[in-house]
C-alpha positions, 0 to 999 in steps of 0.5 A: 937410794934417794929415789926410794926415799921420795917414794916413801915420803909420798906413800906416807903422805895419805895417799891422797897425794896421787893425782897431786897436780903438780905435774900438768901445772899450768905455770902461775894458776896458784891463785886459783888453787882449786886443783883440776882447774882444767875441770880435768878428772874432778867429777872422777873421785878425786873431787870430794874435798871438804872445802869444796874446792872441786865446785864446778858452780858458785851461787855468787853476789858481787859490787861493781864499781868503776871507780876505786874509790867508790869500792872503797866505800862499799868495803867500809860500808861492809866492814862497818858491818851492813849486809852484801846485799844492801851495800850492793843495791846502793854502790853496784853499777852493773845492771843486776842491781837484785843485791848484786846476784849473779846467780849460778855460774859455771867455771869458764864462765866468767872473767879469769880475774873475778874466777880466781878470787870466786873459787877461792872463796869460803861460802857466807850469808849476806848478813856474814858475808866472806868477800874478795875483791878482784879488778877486771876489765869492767871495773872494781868487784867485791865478791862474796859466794852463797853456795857451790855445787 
């Protein structure tokens, strides 16, 4: 009987919940929580989320810093309310200094730790932006996503 009582729980959940991902989880991917993340069944029908959580490609910005404390500085800056771009022309240190454009990345293509946060982003302007931060092999980023398709 208890098993019939978890089907209907499941029946009456939209539907939506079929391909709830649950099953093939991959351990501890919750951070990134754009389901398919194995890019596995997204294009199929079952990636028209809202939120674009299906996105195979973010348009992304970014602040590298090496230093903590350098990052920090750059995140007053934002909170004080001075636009991504600027902020990333005066404290990024990688080499795509353009107000720290990154341009169109696809999934895979960047650092796991950087990814995750990405994903999991709302898209924003550089005058608004909705940022995250990660810590990757080459230092302190502040992310901010433009656009995902």
């Amino acid at each position: 009987m208890a098993k019939k009582k978890e089907e209907t729980k499941k029946s009456n959940s939209g539907g939506k919940d079929s391909g709830n991902s649950k099953g093939g989880g991959k351990g501890g991917a919750s951070k990134d929580d754009s389901k398919g993340s194995g890019s596995k069944g997204g294009k199929g029908g079952g990636g028209g989320e809202p939120k674009g959580k299906g996105a195979q490609s973010i348009n992304v910005r970014h602040i590298l810093c090496e230093k903590h404390s350098k990052k920090e500085e750059a995140l007053a800056k934002l909170r004080d309310g001075a636009k991504f771009d600027e902020v990333a022309r005066e404290f990024s240190e990688d080499k795509a200094r353009q107000g720290g454009a990154l341009g169109w990345k696809t999934k895979g293509s960047l650092a796991p730790e950087f990814e995750a946060v990405a994903y999991g982003l709302e898209t924003s302007t550089t005058a608004n932006p909705k940022y995250g931060e990660a810590k990757t092999e080459f230092g302190y980023h502040i992310i901010m996503v433009e656009g995902r398709k």
